[in-house]
Every structure is written in C-alpha cells, then in structure tokens.
VOBA-1610 file (N, C-alpha, C; in pm, whole numbers, padded with zeros to 5 digits, always signed):
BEGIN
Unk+00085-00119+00000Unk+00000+00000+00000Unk+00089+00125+00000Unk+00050+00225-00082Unk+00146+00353-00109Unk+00039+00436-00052Unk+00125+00573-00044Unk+00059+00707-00014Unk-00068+00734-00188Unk-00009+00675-00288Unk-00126+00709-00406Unk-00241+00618-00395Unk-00204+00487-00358Unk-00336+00427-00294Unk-00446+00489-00215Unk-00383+00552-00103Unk-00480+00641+00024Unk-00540+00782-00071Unk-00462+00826-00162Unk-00500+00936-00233Unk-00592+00944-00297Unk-00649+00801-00361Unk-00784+00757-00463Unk-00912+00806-00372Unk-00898+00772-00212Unk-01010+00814-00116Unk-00994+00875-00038Unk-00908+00991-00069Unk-00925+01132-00006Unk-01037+01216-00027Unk-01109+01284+00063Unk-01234+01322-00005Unk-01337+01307+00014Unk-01380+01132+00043Unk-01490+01037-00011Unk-01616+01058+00120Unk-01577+01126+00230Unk-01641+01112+00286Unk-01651+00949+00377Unk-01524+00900+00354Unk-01483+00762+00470Unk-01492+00794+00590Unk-01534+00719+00707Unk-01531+00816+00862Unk-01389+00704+00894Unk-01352+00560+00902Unk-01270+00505+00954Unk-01209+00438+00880Unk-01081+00409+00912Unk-00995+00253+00815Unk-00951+00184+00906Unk-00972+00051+00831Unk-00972-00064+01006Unk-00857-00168+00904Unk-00757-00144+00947Unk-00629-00207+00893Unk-00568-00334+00968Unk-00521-00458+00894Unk-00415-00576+01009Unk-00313-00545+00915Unk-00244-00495+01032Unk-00121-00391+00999Unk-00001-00514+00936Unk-00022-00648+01017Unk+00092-00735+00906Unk-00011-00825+00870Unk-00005-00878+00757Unk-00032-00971+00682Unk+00008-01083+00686Unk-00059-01171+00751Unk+00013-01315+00789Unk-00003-01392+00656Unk-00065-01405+00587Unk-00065-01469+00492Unk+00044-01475+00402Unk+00086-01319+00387Unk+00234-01254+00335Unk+00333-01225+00391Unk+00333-01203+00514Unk+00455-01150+00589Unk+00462-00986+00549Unk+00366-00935+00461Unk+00358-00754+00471Unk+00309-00746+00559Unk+00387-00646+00622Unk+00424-00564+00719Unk+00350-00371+00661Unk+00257-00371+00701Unk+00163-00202+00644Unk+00274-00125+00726Unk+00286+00077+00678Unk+00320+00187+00681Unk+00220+00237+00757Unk+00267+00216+00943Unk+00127+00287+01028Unk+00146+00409+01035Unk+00231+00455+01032Unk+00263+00609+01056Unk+00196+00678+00889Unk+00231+00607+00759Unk+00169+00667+00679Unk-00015+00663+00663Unk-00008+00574+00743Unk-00170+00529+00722Unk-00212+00608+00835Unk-00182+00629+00957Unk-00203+00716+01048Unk-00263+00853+01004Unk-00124+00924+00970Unk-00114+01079+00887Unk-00234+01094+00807Unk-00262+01000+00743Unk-00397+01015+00636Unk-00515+01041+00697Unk-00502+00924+00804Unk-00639+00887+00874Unk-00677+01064+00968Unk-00564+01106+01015Unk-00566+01221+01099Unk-00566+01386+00994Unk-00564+01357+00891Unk-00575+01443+00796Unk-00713+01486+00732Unk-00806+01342+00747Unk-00892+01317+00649Unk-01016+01314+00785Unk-00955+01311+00925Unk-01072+01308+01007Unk-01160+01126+01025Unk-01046+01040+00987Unk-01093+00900+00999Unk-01057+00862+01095Unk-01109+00762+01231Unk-01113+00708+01282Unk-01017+00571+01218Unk-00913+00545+01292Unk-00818+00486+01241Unk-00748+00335+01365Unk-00819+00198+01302Unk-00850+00083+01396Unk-00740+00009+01362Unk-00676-00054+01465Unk-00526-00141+01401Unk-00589-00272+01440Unk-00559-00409+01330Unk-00608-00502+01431Unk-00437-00553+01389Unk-00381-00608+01519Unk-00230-00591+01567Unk-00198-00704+01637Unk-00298-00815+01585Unk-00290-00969+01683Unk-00145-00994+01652Unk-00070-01038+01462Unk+00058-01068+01464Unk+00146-00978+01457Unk+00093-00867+01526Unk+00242-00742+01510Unk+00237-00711+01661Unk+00157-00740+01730Unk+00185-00685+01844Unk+00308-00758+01952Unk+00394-00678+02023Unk+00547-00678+02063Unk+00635-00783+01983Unk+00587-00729+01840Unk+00672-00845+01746Unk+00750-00707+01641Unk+00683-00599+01638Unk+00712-00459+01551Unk+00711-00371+01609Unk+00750-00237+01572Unk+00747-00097+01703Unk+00591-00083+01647Unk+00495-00050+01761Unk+00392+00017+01762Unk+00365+00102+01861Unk+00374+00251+01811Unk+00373+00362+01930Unk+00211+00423+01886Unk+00124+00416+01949Unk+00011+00432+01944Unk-00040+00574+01914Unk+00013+00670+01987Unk+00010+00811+01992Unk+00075+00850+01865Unk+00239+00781+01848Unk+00305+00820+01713Unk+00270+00808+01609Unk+00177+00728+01526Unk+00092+00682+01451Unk-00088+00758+01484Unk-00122+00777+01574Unk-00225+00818+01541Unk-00348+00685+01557Unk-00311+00630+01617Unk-00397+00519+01641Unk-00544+00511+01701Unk-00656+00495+01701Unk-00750+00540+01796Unk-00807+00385+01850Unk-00783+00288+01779Unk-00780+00147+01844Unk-00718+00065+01832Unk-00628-00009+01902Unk-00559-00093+01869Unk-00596-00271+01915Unk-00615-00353+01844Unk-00689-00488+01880Unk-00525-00552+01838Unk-00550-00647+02008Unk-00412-00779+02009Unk-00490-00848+02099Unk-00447-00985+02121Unk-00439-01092+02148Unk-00355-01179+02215Unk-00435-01248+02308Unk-00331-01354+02411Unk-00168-01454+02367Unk-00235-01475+02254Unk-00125-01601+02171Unk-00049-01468+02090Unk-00017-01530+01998Unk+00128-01480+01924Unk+00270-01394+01996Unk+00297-01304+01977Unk+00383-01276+02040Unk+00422-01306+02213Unk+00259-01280+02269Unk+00245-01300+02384Unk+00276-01406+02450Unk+00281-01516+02345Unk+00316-01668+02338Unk+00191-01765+02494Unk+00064-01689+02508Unk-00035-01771+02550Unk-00060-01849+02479Unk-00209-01869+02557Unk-00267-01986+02521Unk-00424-01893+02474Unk-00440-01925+02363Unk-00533-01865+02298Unk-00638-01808+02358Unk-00806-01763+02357Unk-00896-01719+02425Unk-00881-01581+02463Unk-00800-01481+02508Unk-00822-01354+02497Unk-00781-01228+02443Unk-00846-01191+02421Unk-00843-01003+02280Unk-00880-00905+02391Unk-00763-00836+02344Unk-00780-00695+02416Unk-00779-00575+02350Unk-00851-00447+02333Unk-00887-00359+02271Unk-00800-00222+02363Unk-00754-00142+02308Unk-00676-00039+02346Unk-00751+00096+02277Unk-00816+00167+02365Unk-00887+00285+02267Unk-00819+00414+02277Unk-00822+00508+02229Unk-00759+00642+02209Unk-00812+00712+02332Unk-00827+00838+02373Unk-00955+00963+02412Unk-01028+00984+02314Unk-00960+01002+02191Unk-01056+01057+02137Unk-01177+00989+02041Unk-01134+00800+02055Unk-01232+00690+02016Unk-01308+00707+02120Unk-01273+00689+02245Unk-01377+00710+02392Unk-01445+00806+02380Unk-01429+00917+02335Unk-01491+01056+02390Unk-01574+01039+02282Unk-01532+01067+02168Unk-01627+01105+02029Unk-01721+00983+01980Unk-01670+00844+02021Unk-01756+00751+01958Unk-01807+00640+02054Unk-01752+00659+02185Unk-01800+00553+02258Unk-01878+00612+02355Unk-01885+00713+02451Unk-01884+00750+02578Unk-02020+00817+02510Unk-02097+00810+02568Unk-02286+00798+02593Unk-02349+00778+02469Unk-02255+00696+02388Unk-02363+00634+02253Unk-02478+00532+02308Unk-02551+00506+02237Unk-02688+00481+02297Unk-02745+00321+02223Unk-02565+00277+02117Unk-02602+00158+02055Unk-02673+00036+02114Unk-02727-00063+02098Unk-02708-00134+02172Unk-02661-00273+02128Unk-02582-00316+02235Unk-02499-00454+02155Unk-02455-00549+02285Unk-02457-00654+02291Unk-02476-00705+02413Unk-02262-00759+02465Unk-02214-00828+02347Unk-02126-00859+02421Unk-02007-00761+02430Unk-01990-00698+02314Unk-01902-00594+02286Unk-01974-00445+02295Unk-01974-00409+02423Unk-02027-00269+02416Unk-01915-00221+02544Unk-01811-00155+02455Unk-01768-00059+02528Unk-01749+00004+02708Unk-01912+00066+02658Unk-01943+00122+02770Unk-01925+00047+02902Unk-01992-00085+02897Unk-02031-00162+03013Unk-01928-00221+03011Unk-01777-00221+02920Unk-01696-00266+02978Unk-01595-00157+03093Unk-01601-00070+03018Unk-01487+00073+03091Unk-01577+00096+03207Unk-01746+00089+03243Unk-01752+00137+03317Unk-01727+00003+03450Unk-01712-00123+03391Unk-01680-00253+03509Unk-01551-00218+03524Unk-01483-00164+03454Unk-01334-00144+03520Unk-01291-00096+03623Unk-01452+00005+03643Unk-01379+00058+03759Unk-01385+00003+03925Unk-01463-00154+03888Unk-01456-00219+04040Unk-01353-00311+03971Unk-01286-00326+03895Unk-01164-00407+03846Unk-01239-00553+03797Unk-01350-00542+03704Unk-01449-00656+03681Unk-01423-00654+03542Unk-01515-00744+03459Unk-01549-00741+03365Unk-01734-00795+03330Unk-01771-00748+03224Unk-01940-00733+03215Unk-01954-00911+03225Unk-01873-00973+03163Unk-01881-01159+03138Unk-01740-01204+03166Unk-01781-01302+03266Unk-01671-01344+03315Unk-01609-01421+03182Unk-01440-01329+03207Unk-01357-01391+03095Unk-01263-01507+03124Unk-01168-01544+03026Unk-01099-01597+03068Unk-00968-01597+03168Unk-01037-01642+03298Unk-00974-01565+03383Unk-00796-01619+03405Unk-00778-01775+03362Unk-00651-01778+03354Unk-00563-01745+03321Unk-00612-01751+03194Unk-00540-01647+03025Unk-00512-01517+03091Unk-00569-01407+03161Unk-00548-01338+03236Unk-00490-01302+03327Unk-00440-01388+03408Unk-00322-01396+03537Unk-00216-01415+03431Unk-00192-01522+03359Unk-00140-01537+03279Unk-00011-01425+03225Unk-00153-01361+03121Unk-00101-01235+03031Unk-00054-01114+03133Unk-00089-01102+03279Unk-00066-01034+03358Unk+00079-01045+03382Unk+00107-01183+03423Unk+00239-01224+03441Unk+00344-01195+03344Unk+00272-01201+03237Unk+00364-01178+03080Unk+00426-01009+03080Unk+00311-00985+03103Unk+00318-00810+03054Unk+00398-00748+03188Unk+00447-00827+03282Unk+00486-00771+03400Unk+00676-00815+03349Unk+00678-00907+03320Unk+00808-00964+03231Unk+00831-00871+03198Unk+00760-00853+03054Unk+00816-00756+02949Unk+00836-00602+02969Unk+00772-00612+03076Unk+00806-00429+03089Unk+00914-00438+03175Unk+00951-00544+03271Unk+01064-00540+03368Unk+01238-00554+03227Unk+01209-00624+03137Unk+01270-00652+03061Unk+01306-00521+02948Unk+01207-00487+02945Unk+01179-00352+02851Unk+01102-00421+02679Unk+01014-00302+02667Unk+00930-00375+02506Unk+01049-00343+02416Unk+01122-00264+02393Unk+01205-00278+02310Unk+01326-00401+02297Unk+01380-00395+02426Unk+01464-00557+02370Unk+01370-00710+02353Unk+01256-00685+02401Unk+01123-00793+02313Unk+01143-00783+02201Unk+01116-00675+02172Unk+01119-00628+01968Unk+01235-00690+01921Unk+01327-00606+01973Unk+01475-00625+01923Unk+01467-00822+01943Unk+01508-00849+02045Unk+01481-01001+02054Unk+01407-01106+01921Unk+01336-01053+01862Unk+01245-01145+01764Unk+01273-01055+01671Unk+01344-00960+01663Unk+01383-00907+01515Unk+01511-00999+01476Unk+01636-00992+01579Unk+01712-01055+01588Unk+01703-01176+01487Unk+01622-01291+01538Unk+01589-01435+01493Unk+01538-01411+01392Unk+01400-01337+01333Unk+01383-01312+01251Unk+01499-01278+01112Unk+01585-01186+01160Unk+01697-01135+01034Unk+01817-01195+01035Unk+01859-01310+01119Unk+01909-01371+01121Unk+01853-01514+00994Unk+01701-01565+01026Unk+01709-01646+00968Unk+01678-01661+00793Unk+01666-01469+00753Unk+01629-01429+00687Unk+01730-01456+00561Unk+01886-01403+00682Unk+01994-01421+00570Unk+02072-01612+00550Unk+02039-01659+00661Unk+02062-01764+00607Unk+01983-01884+00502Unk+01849-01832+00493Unk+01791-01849+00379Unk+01795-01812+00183Unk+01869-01722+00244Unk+01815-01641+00138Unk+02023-01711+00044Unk+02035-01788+00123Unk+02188-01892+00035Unk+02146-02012-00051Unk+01965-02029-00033Unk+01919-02160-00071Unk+01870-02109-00225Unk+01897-02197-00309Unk+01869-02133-00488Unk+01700-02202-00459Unk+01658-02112-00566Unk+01457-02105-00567Unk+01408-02073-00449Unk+01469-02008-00411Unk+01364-01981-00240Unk+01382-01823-00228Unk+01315-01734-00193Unk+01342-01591-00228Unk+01216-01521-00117Unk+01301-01381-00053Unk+01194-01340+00006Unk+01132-01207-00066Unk+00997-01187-00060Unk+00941-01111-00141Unk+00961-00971-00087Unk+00957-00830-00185Unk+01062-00762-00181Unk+00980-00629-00099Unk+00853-00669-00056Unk+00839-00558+00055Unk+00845-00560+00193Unk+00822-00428+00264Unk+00872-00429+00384Unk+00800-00561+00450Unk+00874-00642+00558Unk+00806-00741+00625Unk+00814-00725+00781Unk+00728-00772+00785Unk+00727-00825+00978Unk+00812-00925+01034Unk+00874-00840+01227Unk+00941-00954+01254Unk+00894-01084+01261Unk+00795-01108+01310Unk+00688-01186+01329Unk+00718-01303+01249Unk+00710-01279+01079Unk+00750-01450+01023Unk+00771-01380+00918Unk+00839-01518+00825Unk+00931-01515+00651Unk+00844-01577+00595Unk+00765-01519+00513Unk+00762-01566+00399Unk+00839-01672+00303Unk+00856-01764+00275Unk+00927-01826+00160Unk+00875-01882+00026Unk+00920-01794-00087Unk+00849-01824-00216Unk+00920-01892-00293Unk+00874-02015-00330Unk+00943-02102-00426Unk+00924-02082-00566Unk+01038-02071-00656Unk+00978-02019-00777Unk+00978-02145-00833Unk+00983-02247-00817Unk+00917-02423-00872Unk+00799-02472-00801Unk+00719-02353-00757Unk+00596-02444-00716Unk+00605-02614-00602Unk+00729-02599-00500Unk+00749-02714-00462Unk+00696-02659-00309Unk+00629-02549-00254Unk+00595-02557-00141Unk+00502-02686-00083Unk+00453-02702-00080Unk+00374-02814-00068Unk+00414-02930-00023Unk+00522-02985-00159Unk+00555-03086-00114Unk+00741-03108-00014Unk+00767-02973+00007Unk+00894-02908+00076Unk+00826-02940+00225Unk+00692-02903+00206Unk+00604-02869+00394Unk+00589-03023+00443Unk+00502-03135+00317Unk+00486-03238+00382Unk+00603-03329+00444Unk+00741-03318+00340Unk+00842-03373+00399Unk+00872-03331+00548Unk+00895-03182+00520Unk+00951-03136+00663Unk+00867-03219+00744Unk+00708-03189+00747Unk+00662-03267+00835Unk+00651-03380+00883Unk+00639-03488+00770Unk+00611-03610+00804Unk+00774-03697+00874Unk+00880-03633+00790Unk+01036-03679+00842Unk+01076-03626+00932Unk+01107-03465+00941Unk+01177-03409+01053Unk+01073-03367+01131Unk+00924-03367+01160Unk+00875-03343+01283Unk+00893-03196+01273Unk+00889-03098+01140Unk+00920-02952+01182Unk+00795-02913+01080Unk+00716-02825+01131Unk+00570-02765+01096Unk+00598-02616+01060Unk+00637-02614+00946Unk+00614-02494+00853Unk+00469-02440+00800Unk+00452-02371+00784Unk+00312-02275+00786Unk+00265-02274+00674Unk+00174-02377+00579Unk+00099-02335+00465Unk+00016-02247+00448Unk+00014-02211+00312Unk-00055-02091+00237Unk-00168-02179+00164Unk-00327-02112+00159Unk-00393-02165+00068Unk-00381-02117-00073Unk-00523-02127-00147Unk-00557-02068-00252Unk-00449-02083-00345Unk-00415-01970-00440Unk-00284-01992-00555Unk-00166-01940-00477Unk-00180-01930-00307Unk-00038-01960-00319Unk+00036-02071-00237Unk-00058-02158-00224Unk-00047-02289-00214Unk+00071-02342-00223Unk+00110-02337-00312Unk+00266-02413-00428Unk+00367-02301-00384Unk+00326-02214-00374Unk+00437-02102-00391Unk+00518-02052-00260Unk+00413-02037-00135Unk+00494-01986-00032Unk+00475-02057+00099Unk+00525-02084+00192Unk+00573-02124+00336Unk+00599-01983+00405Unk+00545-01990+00540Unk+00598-01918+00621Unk+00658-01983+00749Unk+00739-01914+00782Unk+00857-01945+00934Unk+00791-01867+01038Unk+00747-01864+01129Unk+00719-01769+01266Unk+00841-01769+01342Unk+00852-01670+01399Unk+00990-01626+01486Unk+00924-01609+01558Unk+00819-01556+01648Unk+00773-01496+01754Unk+00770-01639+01854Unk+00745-01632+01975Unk+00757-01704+02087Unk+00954-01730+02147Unk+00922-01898+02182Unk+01078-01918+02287Unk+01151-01960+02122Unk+01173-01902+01997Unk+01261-01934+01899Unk+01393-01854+01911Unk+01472-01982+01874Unk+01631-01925+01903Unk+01751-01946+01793Unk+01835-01869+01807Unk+01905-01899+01618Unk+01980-01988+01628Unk+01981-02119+01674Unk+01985-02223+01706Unk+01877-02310+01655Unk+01764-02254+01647Unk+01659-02361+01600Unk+01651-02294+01436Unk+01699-02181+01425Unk+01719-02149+01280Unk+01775-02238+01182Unk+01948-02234+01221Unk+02005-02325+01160Unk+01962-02508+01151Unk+01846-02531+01270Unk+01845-02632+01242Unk+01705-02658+01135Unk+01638-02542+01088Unk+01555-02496+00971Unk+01580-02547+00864Unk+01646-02395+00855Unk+01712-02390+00693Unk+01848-02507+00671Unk+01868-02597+00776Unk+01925-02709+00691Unk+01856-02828+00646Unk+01758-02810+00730Unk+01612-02913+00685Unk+01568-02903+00535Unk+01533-02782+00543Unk+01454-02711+00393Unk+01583-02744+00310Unk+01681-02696+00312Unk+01808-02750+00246Unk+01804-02904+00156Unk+01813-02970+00272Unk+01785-03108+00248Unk+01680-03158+00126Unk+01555-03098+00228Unk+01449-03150+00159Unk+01487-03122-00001Unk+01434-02992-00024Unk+01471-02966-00126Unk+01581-03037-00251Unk+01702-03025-00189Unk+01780-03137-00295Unk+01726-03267-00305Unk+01642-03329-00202Unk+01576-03451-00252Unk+01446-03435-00358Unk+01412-03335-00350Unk+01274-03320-00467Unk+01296-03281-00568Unk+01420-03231-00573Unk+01466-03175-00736Unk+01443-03284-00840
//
C-alpha cells in the first residue's frame, strides 16, 4: 500500500480505516505512521487489528495516530489462545463511545470501561489467560518492550539471511514483519517441501492456501525461537529440497 493508494479516497467522505497492519498470509508488514497521517488528515477514525504485530514490531500508538488498537493472548504473547484486548484512544472514547446509545450485548464498550472501575469485567472472561497475560506483561516491561522487539527481530533477520543462500527460495521484496518469513518457491514445490519437513523431521512450517499454495511457506519467529533452531531450519529445507529436485 502507497501514499497514491490512500489518495484515490481522499475526499470520499470515509469516517474510519480498520487495517491488520501485518499480513500473515504474506509476511507484509503495512506503513502505520503513513496510514495514520492520512487517517488524521482526512478526520478517519483509524483501527489497528495488531494480533501478529503486536510486541513483534514498534507500535507507538500516539506516534501513529492510532485510535484502536486490537491484540491478542497467543502470538507474540506466546499464551494460550482465548483472549483479545482492545486499546482505545480519548478521542475513540470521547467522540464515539462515551454515551452512545447503541445497543450490543457482548461488545459494548461502555459496560466494559464502566466494570473497570470495580476491576471486573461485564462476562466473566478468561480468567486464567489473564493472570497469565498479567504475568507476561509484568516480564516484558521489567525486561523492557524494546529488547522484546529487538529479541524477535534478531531471529527473525538472522534467519532471513541464512535463507536467502538456498537457490529457488526468495523473500518477497516488501517491507516485512518480525513476526515471520515468507518463503516463495519459484518451482511451485511448497507443498511438497512442507509435507516432507513434516512427516520426516517433525518440523511444521506454515501453509498458504488458494494460488499460493505451491508457492509460499511461512517461518514464525515470535515465541521461545532461538538462532539455534534457525540453523536447524534452513538445513532441513536445504535437504528436503535437494531430494525433490
């Protein structure tokens, strides 16, 4: 997505753009700060959903212009699936939430911010996942969010360049997320590159549907991955590969 893309619907009378800032399917990685600027230019209400970018990419909320940001228990967070958490602006609270009169039973805002303030929630959630993510987020700030980032960028660009020594395997040429690699085979051998890995070495690479099925694999870096389990990757895929030629 470019700045001439956003330019076609300048104008239009859009009130919001509700963006997933990386693309798991691709490993694109979106321009929040450019998508921000627009959104704050044009008077849009501007929604991140940030399940695989969140403490996997810098996301400064204020710096971007963010007015919601949606993440999740699993991925970076490395839980156990079951809870989404919503991060709103002032000025999502003030202008679009705070005495609207919608009515909606599980997701309404209101009746959640206003249970916050006996430290509740409107439906009891998942309360483990919760101590849990409590525990997590108490880590990471003792640790700092930036060497998190840095940490899974690390593995990430590490295993980026030792891939990129294997002939037919190529990473595609826009910006990406630390989060995971993409790998595009230009022989259409994804497929049968994934079942080997799997069925021989016990290692679960990430299929793609639809037409790009054949074409691409992805790697996740996020969680306890170490460049140690890199190299023991890309010598797998290595392998495989010279056997399917």
């Amino acid at each position: 997505m470019t700045q001439e893309h956003l330019e076609a619907y300048a104008g239009k009378g859009i009130t919001g753009l509700l963006v997933n800032i990386h693309e798991t399917s691709t490993g694109q990685l979106y321009d929040a700060k450019m998508l921000g600027d627009f959104c704050r230019r044009e008077g849009l209400l501007f929604i991140i959903d940030a399940i695989s970018s969140f403490l996997a990419d810098p996301l400064d909320m204020t710096d971007i212009s963010a007015d919601a940001i949606i993440f999740s228990s699993h991925k970076a967070m490395a839980l156990n699936p079951g809870l989404s958490c919503v991060v709103l602006s002032p000025r999502a609270y003030e202008e679009r939430i705070l005495g609207s009169d919608i009515k909606v039973l599980y997701l309404d805002f209101n009746n959640h911010i206003n249970d916050m303030t006996r430290g509740q929630t409107p439906f009891t959630p998942a309360v483990d996942i919760a101590l849990c993510m409590n525990a997590m987020l108490g880590s990471i700030c003792e640790g700092g969010i930036e060497s998190k980032i840095a940490q899974t960028r690390e593995v990430a660009l590490d295993f980026r360049r030792k891939i990129e020594a294997l002939e037919n395997i190529s990473l595609p040429d826009f910006p990406l997320s630390n989060a995971l690699t993409p790998l595009v085979f230009s022989d259409d051998k994804a497929s049968i590159v994934h079942e080997i890995l799997y069925n021989e070495y016990g290692l679960m690479l990430t299929p793609n549907g639809g037409e790009l099925a054949k074409k691409v694999l992805r790697v996740g870096h996020i969680g306890n991955h170490t460049i140690a389990e890199n190299d023991e990757i890309v010598s797998a895929i290595a392998q495989v590969y010279d056997r399917s030629s």
